[in-house]
Every structure is written in structure tokens, then in C-alpha cells.
C-alpha positions as CSV (number, residue, x, y, z in Angstrom):
1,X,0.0,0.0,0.0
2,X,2.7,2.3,1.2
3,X,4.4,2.0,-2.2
4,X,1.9,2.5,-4.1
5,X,1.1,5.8,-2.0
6,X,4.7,6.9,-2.2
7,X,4.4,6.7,-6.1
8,X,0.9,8.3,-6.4
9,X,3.2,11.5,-4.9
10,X,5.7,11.3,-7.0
11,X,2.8,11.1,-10.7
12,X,1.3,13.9,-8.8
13,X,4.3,16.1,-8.4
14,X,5.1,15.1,-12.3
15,X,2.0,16.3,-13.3
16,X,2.0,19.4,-11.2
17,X,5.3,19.9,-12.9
18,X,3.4,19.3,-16.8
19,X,0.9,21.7,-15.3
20,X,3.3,24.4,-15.0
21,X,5.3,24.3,-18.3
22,X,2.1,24.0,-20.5
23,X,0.8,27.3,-18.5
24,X,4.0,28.6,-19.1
25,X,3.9,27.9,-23.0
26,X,0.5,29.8,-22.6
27,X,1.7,32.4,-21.1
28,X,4.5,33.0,-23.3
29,X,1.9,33.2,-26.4
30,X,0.4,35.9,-25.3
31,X,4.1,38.0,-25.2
32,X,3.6,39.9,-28.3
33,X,6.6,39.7,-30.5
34,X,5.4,42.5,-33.3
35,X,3.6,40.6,-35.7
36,X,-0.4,40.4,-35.2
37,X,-1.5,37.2,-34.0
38,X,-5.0,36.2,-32.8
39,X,-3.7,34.4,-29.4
40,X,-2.7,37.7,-28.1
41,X,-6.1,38.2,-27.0
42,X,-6.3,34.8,-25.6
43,X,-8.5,34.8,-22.4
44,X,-9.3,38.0,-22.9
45,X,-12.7,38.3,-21.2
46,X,-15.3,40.6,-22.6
47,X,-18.2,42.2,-20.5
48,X,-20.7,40.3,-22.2
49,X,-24.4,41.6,-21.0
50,X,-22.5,41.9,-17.7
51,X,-20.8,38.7,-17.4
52,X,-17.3,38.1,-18.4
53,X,-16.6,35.9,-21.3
54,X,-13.6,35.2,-23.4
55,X,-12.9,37.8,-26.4
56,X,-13.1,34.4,-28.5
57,X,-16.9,33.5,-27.9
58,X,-18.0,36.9,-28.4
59,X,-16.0,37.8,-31.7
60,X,-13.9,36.4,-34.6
61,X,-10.3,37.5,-34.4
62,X,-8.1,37.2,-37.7
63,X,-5.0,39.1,-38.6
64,X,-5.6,40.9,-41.8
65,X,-1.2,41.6,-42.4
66,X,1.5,41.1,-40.3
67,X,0.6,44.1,-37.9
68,X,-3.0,44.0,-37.7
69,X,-5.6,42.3,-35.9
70,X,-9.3,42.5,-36.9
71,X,-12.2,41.7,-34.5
72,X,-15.1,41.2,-35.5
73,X,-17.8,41.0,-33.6
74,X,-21.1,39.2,-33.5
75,X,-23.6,41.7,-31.9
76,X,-22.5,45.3,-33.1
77,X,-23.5,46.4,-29.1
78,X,-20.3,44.6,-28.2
79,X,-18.2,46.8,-30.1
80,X,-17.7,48.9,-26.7
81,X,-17.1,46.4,-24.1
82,X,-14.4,44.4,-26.6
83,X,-12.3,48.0,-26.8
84,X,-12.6,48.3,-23.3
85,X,-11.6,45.1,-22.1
86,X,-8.6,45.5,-24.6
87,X,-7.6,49.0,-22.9
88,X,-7.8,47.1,-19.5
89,X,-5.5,44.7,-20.5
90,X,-2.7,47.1,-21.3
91,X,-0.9,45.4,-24.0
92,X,0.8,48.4,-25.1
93,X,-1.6,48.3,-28.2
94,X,-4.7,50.9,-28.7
95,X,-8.0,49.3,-30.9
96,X,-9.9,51.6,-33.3
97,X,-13.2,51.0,-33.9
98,X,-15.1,51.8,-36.9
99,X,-18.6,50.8,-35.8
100,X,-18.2,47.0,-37.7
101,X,-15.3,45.8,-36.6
102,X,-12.3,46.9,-33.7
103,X,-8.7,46.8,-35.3
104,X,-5.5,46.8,-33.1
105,X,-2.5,48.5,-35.1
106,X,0.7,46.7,-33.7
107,X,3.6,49.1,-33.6
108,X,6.8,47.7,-34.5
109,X,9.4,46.3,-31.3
110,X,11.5,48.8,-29.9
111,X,14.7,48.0,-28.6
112,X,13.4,49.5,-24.8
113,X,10.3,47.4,-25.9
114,X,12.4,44.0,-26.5
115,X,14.0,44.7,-23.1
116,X,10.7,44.9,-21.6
117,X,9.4,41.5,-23.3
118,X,12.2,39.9,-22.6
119,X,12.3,40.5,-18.6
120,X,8.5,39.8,-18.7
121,X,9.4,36.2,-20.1
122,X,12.2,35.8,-17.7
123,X,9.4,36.8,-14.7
124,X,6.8,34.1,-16.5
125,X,9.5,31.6,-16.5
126,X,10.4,32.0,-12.6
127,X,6.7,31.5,-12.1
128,X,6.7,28.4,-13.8
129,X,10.2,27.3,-11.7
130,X,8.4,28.5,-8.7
131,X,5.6,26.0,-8.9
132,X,8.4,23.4,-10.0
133,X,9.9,23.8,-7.1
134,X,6.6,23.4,-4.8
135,X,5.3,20.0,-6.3
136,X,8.8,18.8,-5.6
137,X,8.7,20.7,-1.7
138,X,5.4,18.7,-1.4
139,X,6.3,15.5,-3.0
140,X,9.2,15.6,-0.8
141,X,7.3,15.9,2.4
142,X,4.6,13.4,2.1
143,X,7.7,11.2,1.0
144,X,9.4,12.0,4.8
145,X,6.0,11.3,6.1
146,X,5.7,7.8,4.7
147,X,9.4,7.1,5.7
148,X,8.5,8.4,9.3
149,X,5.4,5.6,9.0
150,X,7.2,2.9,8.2
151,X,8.0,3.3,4.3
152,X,11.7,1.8,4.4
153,X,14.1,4.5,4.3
154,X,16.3,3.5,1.3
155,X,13.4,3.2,-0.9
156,X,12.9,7.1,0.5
157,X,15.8,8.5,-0.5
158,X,15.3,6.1,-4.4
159,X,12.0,8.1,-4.8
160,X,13.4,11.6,-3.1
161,X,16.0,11.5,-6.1
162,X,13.5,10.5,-9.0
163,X,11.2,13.6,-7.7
164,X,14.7,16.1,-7.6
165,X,15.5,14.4,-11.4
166,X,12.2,15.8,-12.3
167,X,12.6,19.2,-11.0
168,X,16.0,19.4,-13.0
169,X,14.4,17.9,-16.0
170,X,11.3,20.6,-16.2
171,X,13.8,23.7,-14.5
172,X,15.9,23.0,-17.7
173,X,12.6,22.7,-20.1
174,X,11.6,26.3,-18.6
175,X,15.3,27.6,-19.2
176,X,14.9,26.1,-23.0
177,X,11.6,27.2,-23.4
178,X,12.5,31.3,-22.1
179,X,15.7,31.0,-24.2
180,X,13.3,30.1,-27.5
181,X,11.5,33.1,-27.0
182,X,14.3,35.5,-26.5
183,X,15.5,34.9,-29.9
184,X,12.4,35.6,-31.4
185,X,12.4,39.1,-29.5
């Protein structure tokens, strides 16, 4: 039984640790680079009739060129709250609307600007090593817990290192995955 707890903690800390880079690889999406893409407004929420709702179930985003995005809503009265929510996320863009659809002009990447991205990727990526770094604090301790009940303490220390392997494998997956985007800043 014990073992089979003991390994349950370690699958659990693994997929704590999945959890965290495919947020991550969300999160880095979103880092506009200077070309338009649609996922910058990913989870975007939208006032819709009062409730938030992603910008995605209330309007079709394209990119008409490589530095605009064109949103296109599906009730005309939701012209307003889209432009809103857009200012209110602050992604350094401004929307226009023309009464049929919003359009987001993005300015090319200043240098100050590519500093700026880059140290916000840098930030995402310690999050991502953060939460790392708790699955393995909490793998760890339910592992000293079933030592301290009896698990045999060899077998402890086998499963204490397969739980540090994975925090080295994903740190160094985060490290790859910040690096990637760097370049493309």
C-alpha cells in the first residue's frame, strides 16, 4: 500500500510539474513579438451583457497583415465592451473602432520594448520554476511522512531523487523554453 502511495506523490508532483510548463507555454503566447496574431487576445474576457466571457466566444479575431488584428464582432453592441476590455489589458496596443469591426494597429518592437518582453518572459519563466519547485517541496514531504510511518528509508531516498530528477528535468525545459523566445524578440 505504502508504495503505491509513495508513487501516487511522485505522478502527482510530475503532473504538477506538466501543469506548470504547459501554462508557461500559454503564457508566453500571449508576449507579443510584433507581428499580429490572434492568441494575443487569448483569455481576454469581454463584458458580455455583464458577465465576463472570453474575447473568442464573443468575436472572430483574424490578422488581416502582419501588424494588424481584426475583430469582428457578432452583436454590433459589443463593439464597446471588446475596446474596453482590450484597454484594461494594457498590451501596449490601442483598438480603433469603426462601428463593424475593432482593429489593433501593432507598432513595431522597440529596442526599450524587446527589453521589456524579454524581462516579462524571464518573470513568466520563474513562475513556472516556482511551482516546479513546490510540487517537488510537497512530494518531498509526504515522501518524509511515509518514511516516518514505516515506508523503508532506502526506498525514501530512491524516490526523493526521482522527484529532484524531475525538477531538474522541467527547471531546464523552462530555461529552453525562455531561451526560445528570447530569440524571437
Amino acid at each position: 500500500m505504502q508504495t503505491e502511495e509513495v508513487n501516487s506523490y511522485v505522478e502527482h508532483a510530475e503532473e504538477l510539474m506538466d501543469h506548470a510548463i504547459d501554462h508557461l507555454q500559454k503564457e508566453l503566447v500571449k508576449v507579443r513579438t510584433g507581428k499580429a496574431a490572434p492568441t494575443m487576445l487569448e483569455g481576454l474576457m469581454v463584458a458580455y451583457y455583464g458577465t465576463p466571457t472570453p474575447i473568442n466566444q464573443v468575436a472572430n479575431i483574424s490578422a488581416a497583415d502582419a501588424r494588424t488584428l481584426v475583430i469582428q464582432p457578432w452583436e454590433k453592441s459589443t463593439l464597446a465592451p471588446i475596446e474596453k476590455a482590450i484597454f484594461e489589458a494594457n498590451l501596449g496596443v490601442t483598438p480603433q473602432n469603426d462601428g463593424e469591426v475593432v482593429r489593433i494597429s501593432i507598432p513595431p518592437l522597440t529596442e526599450e520594448r524587446r527589453k521589456d518582453l524579454v524581462k516579462k518572459a524571464k518573470a513568466l519563466g520563474e513562475d513556472a520554476k516556482v511551482s516546479v519547485r513546490n510540487a517537488r517541496r510537497d512530494a518531498m514531504e509526504h515522501i518524509k511522512k511515509a518514511v516516518k510511518d514505516g515506508f523503508p528509508e532506502d526506498a525514501g531516498k530512491r524516490k526523493e531523487q526521482e522527484v529532484q530528477t524531475l525538477t531538474d528535468k522541467f527547471s531546464e525545459k523552462i530555461d529552453h523554453l525562455i531561451e526560445a523566445r528570447e530569440k524571437i524578440f
